[in-house]
C-alpha positions in Angstrom: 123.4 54.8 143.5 119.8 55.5 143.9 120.7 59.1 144.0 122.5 59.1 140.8 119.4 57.0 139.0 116.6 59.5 140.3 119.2 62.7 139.1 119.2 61.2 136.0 115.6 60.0 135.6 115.4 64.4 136.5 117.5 65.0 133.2 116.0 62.8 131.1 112.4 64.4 132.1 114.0 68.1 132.0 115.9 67.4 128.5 112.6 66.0 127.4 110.8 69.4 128.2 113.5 71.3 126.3 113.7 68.9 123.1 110.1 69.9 123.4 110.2 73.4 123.3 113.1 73.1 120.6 110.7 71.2 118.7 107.9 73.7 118.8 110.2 76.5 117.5 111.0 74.6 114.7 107.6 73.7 114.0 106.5 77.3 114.1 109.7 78.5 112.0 107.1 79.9 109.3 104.4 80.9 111.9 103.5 84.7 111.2 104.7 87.1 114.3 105.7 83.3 116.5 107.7 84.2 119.3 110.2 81.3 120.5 110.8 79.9 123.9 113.8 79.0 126.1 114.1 76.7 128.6 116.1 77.4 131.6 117.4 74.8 134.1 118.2 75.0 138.0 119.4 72.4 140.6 117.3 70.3 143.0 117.6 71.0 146.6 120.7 69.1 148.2 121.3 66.1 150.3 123.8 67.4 152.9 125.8 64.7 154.4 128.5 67.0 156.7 127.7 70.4 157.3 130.2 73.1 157.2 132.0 74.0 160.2 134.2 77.3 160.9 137.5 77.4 162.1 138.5 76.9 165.8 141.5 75.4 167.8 143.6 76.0 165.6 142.4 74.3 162.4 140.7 75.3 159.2 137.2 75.3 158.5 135.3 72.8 156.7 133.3 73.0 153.6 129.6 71.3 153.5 129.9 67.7 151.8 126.0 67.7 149.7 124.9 65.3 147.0 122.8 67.2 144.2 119.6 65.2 144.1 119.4 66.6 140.4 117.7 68.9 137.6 114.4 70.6 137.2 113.2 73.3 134.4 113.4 76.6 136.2 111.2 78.9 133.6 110.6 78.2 130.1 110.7 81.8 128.8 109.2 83.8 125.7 112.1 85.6 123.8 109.9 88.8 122.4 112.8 89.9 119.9 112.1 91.5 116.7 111.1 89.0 113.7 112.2 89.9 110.3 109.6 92.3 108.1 108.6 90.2 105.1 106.6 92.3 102.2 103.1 90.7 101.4 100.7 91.3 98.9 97.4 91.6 101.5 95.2 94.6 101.8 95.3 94.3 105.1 98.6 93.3 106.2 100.2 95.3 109.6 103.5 94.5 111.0 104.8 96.1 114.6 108.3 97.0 114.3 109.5 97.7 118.5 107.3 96.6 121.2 104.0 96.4 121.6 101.0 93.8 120.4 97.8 94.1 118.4 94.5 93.9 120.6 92.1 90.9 119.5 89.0 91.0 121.4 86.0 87.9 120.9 83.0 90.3 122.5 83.9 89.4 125.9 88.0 88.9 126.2 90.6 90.8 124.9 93.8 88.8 123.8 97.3 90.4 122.3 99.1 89.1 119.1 102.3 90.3 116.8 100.4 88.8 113.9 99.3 91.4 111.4 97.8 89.2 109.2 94.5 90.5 109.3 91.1 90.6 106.4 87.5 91.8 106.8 84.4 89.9 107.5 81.1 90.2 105.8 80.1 93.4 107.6 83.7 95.0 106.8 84.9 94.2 110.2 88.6 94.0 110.4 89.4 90.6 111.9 91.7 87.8 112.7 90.5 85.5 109.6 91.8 82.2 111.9 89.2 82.9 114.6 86.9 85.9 113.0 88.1 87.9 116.8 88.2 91.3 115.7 90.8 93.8 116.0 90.9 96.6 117.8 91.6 100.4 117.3 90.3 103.7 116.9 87.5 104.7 114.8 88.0 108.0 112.4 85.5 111.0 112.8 85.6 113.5 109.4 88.7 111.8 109.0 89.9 112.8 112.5 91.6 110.1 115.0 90.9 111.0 118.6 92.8 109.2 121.1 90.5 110.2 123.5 88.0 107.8 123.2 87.8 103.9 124.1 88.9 101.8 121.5 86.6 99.4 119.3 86.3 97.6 116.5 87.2 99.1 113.1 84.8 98.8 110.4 86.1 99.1 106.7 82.9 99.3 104.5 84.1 98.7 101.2 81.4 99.2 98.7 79.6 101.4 100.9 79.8 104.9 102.8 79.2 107.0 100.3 81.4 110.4 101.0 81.1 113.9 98.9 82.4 117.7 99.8 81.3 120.7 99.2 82.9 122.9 96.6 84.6 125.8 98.9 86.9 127.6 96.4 86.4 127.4 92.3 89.2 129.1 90.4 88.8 130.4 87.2 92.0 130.7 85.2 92.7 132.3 81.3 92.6 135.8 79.7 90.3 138.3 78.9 91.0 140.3 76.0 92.1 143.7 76.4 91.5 144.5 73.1 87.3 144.2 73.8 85.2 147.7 73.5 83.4 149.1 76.9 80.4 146.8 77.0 81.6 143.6 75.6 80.5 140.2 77.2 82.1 136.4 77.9 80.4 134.3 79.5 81.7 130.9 81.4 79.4 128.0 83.1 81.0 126.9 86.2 79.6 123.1 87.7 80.1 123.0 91.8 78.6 120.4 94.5 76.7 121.5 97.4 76.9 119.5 100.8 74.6 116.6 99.3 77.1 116.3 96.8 74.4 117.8 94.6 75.6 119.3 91.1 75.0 123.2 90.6 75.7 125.0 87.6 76.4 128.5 87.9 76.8 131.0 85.0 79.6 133.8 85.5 79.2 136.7 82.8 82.0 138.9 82.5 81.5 142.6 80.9 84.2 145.1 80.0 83.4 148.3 81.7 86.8 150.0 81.4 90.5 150.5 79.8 91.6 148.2 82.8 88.1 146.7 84.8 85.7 144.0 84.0 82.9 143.5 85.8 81.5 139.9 86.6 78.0 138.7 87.7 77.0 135.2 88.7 73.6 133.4 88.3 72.1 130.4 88.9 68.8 128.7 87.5 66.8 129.2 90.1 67.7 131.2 92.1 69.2 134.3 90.0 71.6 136.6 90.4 74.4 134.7 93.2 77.1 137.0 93.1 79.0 139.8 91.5 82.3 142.1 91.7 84.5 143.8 89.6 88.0 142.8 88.3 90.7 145.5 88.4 94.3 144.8 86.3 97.2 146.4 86.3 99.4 148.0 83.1 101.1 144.7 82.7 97.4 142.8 82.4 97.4 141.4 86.0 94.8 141.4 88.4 95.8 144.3 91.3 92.3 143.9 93.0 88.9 142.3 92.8 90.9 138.8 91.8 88.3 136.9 94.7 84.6 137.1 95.3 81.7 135.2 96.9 79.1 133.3 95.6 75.8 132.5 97.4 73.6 130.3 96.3 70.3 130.0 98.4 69.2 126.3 98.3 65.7 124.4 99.0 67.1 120.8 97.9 67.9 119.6 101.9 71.5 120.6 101.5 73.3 123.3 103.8 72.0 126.8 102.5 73.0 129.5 101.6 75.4 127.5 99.5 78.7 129.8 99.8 81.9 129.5 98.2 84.9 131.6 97.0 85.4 132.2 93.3 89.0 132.7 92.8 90.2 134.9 90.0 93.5 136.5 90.8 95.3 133.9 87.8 93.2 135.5 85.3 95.2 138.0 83.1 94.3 140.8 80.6 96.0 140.9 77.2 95.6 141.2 73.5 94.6 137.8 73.0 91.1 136.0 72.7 89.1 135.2 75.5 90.1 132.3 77.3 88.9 132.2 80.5 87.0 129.0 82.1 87.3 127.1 85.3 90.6 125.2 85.9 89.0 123.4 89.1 86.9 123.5 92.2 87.6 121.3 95.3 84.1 119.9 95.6 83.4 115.8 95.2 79.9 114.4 93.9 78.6 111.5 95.7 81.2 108.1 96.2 81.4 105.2 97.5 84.5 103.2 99.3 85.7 101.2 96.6 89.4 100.0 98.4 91.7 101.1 101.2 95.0 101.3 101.9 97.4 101.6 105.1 99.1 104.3 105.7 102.0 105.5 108.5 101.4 104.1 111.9 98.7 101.9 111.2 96.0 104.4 109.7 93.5 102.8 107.3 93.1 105.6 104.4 89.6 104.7 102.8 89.6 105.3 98.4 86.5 106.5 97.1 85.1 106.4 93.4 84.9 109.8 93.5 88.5 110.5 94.0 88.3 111.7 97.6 90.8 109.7 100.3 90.0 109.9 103.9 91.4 108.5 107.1 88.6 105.7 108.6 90.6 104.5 111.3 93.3 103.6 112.8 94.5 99.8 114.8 95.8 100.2 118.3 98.5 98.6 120.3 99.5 97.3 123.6 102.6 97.2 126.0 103.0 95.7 128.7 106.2 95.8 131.7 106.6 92.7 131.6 105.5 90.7 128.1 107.1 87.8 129.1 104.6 87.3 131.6 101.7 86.4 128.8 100.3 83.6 128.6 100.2 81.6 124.8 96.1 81.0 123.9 97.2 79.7 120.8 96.2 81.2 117.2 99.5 83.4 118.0 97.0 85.2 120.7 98.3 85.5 124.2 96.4 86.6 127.2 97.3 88.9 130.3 98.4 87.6 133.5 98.8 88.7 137.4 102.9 88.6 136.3 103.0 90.4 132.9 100.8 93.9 134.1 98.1 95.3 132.8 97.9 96.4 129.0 98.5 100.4 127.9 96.8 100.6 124.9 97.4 104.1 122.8 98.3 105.0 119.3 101.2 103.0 117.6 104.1 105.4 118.2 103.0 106.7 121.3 104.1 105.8 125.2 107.1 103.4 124.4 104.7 101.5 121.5 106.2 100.3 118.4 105.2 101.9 114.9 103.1 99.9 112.6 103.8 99.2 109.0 101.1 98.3 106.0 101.9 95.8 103.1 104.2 93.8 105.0 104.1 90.9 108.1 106.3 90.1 110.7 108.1 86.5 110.4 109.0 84.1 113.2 112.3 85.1 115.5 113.0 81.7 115.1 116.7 81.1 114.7 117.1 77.9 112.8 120.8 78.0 113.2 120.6 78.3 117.0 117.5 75.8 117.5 119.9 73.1 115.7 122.8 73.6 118.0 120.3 73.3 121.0 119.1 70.3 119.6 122.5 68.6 119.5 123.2 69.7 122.8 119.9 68.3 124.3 120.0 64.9 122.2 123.6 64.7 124.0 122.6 65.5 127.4 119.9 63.1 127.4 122.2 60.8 126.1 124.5 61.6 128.7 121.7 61.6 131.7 120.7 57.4 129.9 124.3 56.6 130.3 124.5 57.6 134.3 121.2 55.6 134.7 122.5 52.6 132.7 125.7 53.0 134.8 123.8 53.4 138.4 122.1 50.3 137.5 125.2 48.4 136.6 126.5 49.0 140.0 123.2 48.2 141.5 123.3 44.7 139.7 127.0 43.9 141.2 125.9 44.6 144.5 123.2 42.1 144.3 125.8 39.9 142.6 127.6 39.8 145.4 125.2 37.8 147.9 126.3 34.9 145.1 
């Protein structure tokens, strides 16, 4: 009887430790990227009162006769299924869909999380707003992501790092009029931005110089005469040569020099109609700053600047690991390597067995309410049950002491 009360006071303390861990996944039903646990059970070792014996002599064998000295929790497990995607409305919202975690370091310790739900600090440091750890990823160059180099933090500096591009190619679109005498003139002002961003107006003169030519001559300001060719159109008005030309521009202001770029002219036509020709645009951006971002495929931060340019700043990293059950819960939905779950390959979402990352949208709890209820029931009733055998074994205890009376 004092077997069957100890066994018993072992399923009372092991249904305890699951109505705990039920109770937690309940609790954390709502809890961005939670990941529930399990409890599993195994038996206590065995009192054995016969051993087995073989066969011999001519009868059978025997089977051991062993009393279970009761229950014990075996593992409590971390079930790393897939939450649900829920759309958000923050800025900064990632969501892994697959395996793989998002890498939280605090300056001297890295941790691993599924929650995306990430802002910026003062600096424009993308963070985890519960503890301000920051997250971790790869830093664009020119726009360019290399994998190559260690990961970091990712700094976002909205308000700041200004961006411009040089124009490259200006194209000039419209007509020239055919119906102009050898010698006529148009002229057009064309505005382009040097490496600095700096604007510099250009004037293109065009001249008729025969049945089917014009000849064109760029100048600047300051420095002159930039550039000059000559047009060439076919019977039908279109350009059959000299439709591009170059324009150098040689520049004392700091900024790359000479200042080169392609003046594109091959949509320019040559009818009976007025002179229409102007610029129709150039590809080069004055001065901006970051005013917003947005997140783009695989967890690329796309930077928007008041000058209309877009440009890739960075991008967050994730981690695997062979074993994710194996982490161990820091709390703040963090988790932390240990000697059983392997060490962390960090990469590019998308990349070696990683999950893809998603902007705009957060992954829910993998809670399953319907499930954690019917556990619940079940527990209740085997610690109910486990009560009853102790209530039982010390009924029996009680009329054995009765019967000294």
């Amino acid at each position: 009887m004092g077997t069957a009360m100890y066994a018993g006071v072992s399923a009372l303390q092991s249904q305890q430790t699951r109505l705990n861990v039920i109770g937690n996944n309940i609790a954390n039903l709502n809890t961005v990227g939670f990941r529930s646990g399990r409890v599993v059970f195994q038996d206590l070792l065995s009192q054995t009162i016969t051993s087995a014996s073989a066969p011999q002599g001519g009868r059978g064998g025997i089977n051991p006769r062993q009393i279970g000295l009761g229950v014990t929790v075996a593992s409590i497990d971390t079930n790393f299924n897939q939450g649900a995607l829920l759309a958000s409305n923050g800025v900064a919202d990632f969501a892994v869909q697959g395996d793989g975690l998002f890498i939280i370091a605090d300056g001297t310790r890295r941790y691993y999380s599924r929650d995306g739900s990430f802002g910026l600090d003062s600096n424009g440091t993308l963070v985890e707003p519960a503890t301000g750890y920051t997250v971790q990823g790869y830093s664009a160059v020119n726009g360019v992501i290399d994998e190559s180099q260690p990961i970091g933090n990712i700094v976002i500096p909205v308000g700041g790092a200004g961006r411009t591009s040089a124009t490259t190619v200006a194209t000039m679109l419209g007509n020239l009029d055919s119906r102009a005498t050898v010698g006529d003139t148009v002229q057009r002002g064309i505005r382009v931005y040097d490496s600095l961003g700096t604007l510099q107006e250009v004037t293109v003169t065009f001249t008729r110089a025969a049945a089917n030519e014009y000849t064109w001559a760029a100048t600047h300001p300051i420095a002159g005469a930039v550039g000059s060719g000559t047009i060439v159109f076919d019977v039908n008005g279109q350009v059959s040569s000299g439709g591009s030309g170059t324009i150098s521009i040689p520049l004392t202001n700091g900024a790359q020099t000479p200042f080169a770029f392609t003046l594109d002219m091959n949509g320019v036509t040559q009818h009976a109609v007025d002179h229409t020709i102007a610029l129709s645009n150039q590809n080069g951006f004055p001065p901006g700053v970051l005013e917003s971002f947005s997140i783009g495929q695989g967890g690329t931060i796309v930077g928007i600047f008041s000058n209309g340019m877009t440009e890739v700043l960075g991008q967050v990293a994730l981690a695997v690991f062979n074993n994710p059950g194996g982490l161990v819960r820091a709390a703040s939905n963090l988790y932390t390597a240990s000697p059983n779950s392997g060490f962390a390959r960090e990469g590019l979402p998308g990349t070696g067995g990683r999950g893809t990352v998603s902007g705009g949208v957060l992954e829910g709890s993998n809670v399953d309410i319907a499930t954690e209820f019917s556990n619940l029931i079940v527990t209740q009733r085997a610690f109910q049950a486990a009560a009853r055998s102790i209530t039982a074994a010390d009924t029996l205890l009680s009329e054995s002491v009765n019967l000294l009376r």
